[in-house]
C-alpha positions in Angstrom: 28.9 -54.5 76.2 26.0 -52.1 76.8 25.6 -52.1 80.8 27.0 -53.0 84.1 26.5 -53.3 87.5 28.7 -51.1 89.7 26.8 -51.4 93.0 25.1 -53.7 95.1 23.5 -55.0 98.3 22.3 -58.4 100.1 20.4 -58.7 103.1 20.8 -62.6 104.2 17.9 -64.8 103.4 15.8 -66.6 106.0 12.4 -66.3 108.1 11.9 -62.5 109.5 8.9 -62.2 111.5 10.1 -58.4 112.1 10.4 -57.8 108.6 7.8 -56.4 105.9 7.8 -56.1 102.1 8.6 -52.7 102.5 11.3 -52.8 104.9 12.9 -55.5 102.8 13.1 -53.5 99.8 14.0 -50.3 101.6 17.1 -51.8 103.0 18.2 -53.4 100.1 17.6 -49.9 97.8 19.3 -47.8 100.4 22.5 -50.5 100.4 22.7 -50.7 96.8 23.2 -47.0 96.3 25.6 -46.5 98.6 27.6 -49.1 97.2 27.2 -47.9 93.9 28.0 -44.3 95.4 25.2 -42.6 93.3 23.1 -40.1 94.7 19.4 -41.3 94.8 18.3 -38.2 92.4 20.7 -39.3 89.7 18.6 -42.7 89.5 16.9 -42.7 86.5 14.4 -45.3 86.8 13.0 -48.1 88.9 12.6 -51.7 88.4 11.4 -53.8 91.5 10.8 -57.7 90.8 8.1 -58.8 93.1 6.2 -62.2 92.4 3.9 -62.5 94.6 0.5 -64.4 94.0 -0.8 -64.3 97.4 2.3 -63.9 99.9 1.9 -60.3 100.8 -1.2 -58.7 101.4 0.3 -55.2 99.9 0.3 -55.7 95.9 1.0 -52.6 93.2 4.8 -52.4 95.5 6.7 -50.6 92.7 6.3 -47.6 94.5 7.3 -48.6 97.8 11.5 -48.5 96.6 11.0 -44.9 96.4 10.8 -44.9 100.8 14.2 -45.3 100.4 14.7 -41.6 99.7 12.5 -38.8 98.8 14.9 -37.7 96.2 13.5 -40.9 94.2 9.9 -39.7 94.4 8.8 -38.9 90.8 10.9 -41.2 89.0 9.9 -44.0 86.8 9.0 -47.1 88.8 7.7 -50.6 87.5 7.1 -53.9 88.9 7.9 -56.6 86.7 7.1 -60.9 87.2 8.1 -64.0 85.4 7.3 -66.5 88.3 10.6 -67.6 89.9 12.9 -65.8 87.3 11.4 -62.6 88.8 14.3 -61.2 89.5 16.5 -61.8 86.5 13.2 -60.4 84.5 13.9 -57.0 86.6 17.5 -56.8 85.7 17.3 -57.7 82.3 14.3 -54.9 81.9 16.9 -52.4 83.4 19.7 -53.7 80.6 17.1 -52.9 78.2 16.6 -49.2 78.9 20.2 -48.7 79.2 20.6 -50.1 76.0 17.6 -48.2 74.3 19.5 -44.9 76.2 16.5 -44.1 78.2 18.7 -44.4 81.5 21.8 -44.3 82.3 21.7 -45.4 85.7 18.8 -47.7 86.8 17.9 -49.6 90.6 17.0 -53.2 90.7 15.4 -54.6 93.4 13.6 -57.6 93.9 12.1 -58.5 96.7 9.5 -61.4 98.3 8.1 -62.2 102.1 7.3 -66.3 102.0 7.3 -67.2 105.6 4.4 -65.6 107.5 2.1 -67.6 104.5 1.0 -70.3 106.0 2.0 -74.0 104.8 -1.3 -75.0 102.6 -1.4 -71.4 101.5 2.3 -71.3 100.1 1.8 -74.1 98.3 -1.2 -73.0 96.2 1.2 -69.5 96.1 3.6 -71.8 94.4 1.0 -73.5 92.3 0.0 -70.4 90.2 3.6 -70.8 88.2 2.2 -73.7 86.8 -0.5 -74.1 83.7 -3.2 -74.8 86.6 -6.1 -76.3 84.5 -3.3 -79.4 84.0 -1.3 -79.1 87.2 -3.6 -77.0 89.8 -4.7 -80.1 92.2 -1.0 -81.7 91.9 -0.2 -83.0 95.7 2.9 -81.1 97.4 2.6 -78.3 95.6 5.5 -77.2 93.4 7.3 -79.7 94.9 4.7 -82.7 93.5 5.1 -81.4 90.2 8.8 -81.1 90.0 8.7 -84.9 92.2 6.5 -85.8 88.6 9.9 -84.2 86.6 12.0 -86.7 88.8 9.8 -89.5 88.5 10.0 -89.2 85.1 13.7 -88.7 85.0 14.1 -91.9 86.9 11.9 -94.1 84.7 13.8 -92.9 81.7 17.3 -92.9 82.4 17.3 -94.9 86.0 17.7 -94.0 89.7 19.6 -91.0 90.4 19.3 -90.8 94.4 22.9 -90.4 94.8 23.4 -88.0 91.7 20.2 -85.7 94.0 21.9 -86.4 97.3 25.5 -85.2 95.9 24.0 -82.2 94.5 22.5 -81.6 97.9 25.1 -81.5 99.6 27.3 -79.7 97.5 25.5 -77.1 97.6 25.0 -76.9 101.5 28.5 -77.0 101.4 29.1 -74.4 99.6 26.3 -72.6 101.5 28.3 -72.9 105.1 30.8 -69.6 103.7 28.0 -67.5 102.5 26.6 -64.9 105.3 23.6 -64.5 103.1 22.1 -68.3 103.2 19.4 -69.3 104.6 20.7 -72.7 105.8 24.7 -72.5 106.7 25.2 -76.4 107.6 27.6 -79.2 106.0 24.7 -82.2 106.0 26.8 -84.1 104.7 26.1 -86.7 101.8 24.6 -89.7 104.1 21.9 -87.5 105.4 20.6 -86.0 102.2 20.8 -89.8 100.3 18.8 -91.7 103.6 15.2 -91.0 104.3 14.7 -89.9 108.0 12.1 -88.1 110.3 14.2 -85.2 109.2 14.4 -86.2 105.6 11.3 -87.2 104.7 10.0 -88.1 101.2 8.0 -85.1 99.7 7.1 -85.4 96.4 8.0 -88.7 94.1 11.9 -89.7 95.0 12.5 -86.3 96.1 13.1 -85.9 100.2 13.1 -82.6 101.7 16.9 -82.2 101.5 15.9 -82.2 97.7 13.6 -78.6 97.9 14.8 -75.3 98.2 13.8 -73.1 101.7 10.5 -71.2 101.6 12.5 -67.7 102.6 12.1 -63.7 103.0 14.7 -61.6 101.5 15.8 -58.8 98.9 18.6 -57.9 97.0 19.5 -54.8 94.7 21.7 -53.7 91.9 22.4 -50.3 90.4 22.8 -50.7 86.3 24.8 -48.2 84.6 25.9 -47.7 81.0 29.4 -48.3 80.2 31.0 -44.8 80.2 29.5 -44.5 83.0 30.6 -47.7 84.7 34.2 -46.4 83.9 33.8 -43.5 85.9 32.6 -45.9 89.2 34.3 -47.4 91.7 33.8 -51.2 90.2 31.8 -52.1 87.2 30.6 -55.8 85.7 29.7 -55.9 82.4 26.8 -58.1 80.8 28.5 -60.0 78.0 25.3 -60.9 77.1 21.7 -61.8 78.6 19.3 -64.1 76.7 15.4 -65.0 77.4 13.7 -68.0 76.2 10.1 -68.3 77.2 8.4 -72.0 76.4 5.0 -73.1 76.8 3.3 -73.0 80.2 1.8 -76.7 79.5 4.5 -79.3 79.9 2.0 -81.1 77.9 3.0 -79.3 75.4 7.1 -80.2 75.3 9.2 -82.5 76.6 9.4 -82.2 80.7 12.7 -84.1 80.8 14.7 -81.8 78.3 14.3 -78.2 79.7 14.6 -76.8 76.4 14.2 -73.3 77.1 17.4 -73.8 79.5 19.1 -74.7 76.1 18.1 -72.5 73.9 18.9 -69.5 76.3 22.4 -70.7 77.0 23.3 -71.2 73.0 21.7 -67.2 72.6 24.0 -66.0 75.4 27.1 -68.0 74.9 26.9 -67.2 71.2 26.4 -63.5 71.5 28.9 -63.5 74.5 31.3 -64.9 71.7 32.8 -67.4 74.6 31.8 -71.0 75.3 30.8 -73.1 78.2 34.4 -74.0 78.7 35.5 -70.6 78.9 33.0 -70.0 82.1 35.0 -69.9 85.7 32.0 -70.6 87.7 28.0 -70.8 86.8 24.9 -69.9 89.3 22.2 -72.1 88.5 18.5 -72.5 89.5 18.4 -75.4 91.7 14.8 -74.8 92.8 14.9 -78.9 93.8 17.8 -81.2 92.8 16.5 -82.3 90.0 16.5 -79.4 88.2 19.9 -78.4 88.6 20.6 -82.3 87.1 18.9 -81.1 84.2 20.5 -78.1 83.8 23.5 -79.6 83.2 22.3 -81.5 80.2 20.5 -78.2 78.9 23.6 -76.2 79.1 25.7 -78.8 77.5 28.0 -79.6 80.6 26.7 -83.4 79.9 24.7 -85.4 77.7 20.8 -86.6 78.0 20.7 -89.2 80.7 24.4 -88.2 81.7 23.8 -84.8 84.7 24.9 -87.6 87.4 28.3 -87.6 85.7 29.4 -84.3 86.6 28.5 -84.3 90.0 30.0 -87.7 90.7 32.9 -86.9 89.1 33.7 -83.8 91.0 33.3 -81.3 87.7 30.6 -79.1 89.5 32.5 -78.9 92.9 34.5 -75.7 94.0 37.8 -77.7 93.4 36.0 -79.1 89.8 36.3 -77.5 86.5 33.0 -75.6 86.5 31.7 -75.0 89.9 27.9 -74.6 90.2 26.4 -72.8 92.8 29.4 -71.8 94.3 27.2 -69.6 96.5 24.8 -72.8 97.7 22.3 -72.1 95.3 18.8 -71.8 96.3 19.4 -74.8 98.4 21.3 -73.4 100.9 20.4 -69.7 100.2 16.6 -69.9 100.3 14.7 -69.0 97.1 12.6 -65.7 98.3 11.0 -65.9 94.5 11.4 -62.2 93.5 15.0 -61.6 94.9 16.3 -64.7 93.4 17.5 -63.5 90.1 18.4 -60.5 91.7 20.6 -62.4 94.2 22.3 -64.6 91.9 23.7 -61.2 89.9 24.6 -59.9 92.9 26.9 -63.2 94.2 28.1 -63.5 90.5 29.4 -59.6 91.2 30.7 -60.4 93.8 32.9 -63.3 92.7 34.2 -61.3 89.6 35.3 -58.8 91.8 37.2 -61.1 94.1 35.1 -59.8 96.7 33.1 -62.8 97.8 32.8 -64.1 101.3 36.2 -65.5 102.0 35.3 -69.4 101.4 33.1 -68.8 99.0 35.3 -67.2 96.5 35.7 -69.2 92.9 39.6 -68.6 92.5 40.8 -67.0 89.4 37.0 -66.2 88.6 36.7 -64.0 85.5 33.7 -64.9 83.3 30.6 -65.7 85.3 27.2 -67.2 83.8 23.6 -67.2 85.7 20.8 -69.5 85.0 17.8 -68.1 86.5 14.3 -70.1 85.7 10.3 -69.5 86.3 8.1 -72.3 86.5 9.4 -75.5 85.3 11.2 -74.9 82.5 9.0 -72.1 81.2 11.3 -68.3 82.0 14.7 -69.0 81.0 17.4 -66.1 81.8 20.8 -66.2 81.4 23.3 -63.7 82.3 27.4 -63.7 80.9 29.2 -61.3 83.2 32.8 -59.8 83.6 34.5 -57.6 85.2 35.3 -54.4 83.3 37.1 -53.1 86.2 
């Protein structure tokens, strides 16, 4: 136990037309540290997560978190970028320098502005977190080449339409309690299983109920040693963080096994010393359905071939034995690509604290684990997190 969060802030995820980069990150800085209740001068360095690729004219934005007070001007800033596991990149880069004892007290913010891009454009955004010389003319977009993962789920272990659909809704479920979502609506299981005008097919047996929201948002953490953490108001202590980085080509591994996913879990439950059993509650990357399907046969909730079980038989539901997503997930939420990771340590915070959004709260919660994932497969993160006090 090296570092802990003892401050936050979340500004709800959607489509801001009166919103910038800046303004996002800003708001979200400014939060954090008065949670945190540390003076902007006693920050000891900077780490903004910020993908990218295209959405916002303004690149080299590291700097811009110091606008939320002139008391951080001069400080060490950085931007970091691991596709969609952005944001779990910047927080485990500020774990790092607390553990090294180059900081004792480090802001994370991540940040990303989707929605004034328009449609075609977002989509070739999206593209560049895939190995383009393989994947760079795929149709949809992200969404064709995670409709190719599906496709190839299906023709290996049969139709899983109502596995997707019951992870859809789930999650929108769960979303309806959280202030911060995107999306706050109950669809409803019927609606996300039956194509529609309103739930059209996208990409391969994936329908738009299947796809996480294009979004603008940010989110931000202050980081803190232990013996510091004591001495706050609230502190949540990394049990342990793990990265696993796989090949960019998914011709180069097996599509269908998300073996990064594993092999991050096994580092993080191992060096956490718990097990997957001992977890209260897990945030997971559902960037489409059928990821989070995987994800459960990667972190050993179910075997190959066998996601659909947990989700039929209730495991994965707030009432189940290991609820996923008990936030909505990026379904619900929105996945603003930089403040994703970011967001999902924030929620998990939030639930070891007991401070989640009445609804929302996992009870009894008191080990939480994050998956956070870049590209398909390629940036694995995962986070084990308790509270401390």
């Amino acid at each position: 136990m090296t570092a802990a969060i003892i401050g936050w802030s979340h500004l709800p995820f959607g489509k801001f037309d009166n919103e910038t980069v800046e303004s996002l990150v800003v708001k979200a800085a400014e939060g954090a540290l008065r949670h945190a209740g540390v003076a902007p001068g006693d920050i000891d360095e900077i780490v903004l997560g910020h993908f990218n690729a295209g959405f916002s004219p303004q690149d080299f934005t590291a700097a811009l978190v110091l606008q939320a007070d002139p008391a951080l001007r001069f400080k060490p800033a950085l931007r970091v970028e691991n596709a969609c596991a952005t944001g779990s990149a910047a927080v485990h880069t500020a774990i790092k320098s607390v553990e090294a004892r180059r900081a004792r007290r480090v802001l994370v913010v991540g940040v990303e502005q989707m929605t004034r891009t328009p449609g075609p454009e977002i989509g070739r955004n999206l593209l560049r977190a895939s190995y383009l010389p393989e994947d760079g003319d795929t149709p949809a977009g992200f969404a064709g080449v995670f409709g190719k993962i599906a496709s190839g789920y299906f023709q290996k272990y049969g139709d899983q339409s109502d596995a997707l659909a019951l992870i859809a809704a789930k999650n929108h479920k769960n979303g309806v309690a959280n202030p911060y979502a995107q999306m706050r609506k109950d669809v409803g299981f019927d609606f996300c299983r039956t194509e529609s005008e309103k739930n059209p097919f996208v990409a391969g047996p994936l329908k738009r109920t299947d796809c996480s929201l294009v979004s603008d948002g940010a989110a931000a953490l202050v980081i803190a040693d232990v013996d510091t953490a004591l001495a706050s108001e609230r502190a949540v202590v990394f049990r342990s963080t793990a990265h696993a980085q796989d090949f960019l080509p998914m011709s180069k591994r097996d599509i269908l096994d998300f073996e990064g996913c594993t092999v991050a879990w096994g580092r993080a439950l191992a060096s956490a010393g718990v097990s997957l059993d001992d977890l209260s509650f897990v945030e997971t990357h559902d960037c489409f359905t059928i990821a989070e399907l995987i994800e459960y046969e990667a972190m050993g909730l179910a075997p190959k071939g066998r996601g659909a079980d947990v989700v039929k038989d209730g495991t994965t539901t707030m009432e189940g034995r290991l609820p996923v997503n008990p936030s909505g997930g990026l379904k619900a939420k929105g996945h603003p690509i930089g403040a994703t990771g970011v967001s999902m340590h924030v929620l998990t915070a939030m639930q070891l604290c007991e401070q989640a959004p009445q609804g929302m709260q996992v009870k009894g919660a008191r080990l939480g684990g994050v998956f956070n994932m870049g590209g398909a497969a390629v940036a694995n993160y995962v986070s084990v997190m308790e509270r401390l006090r």
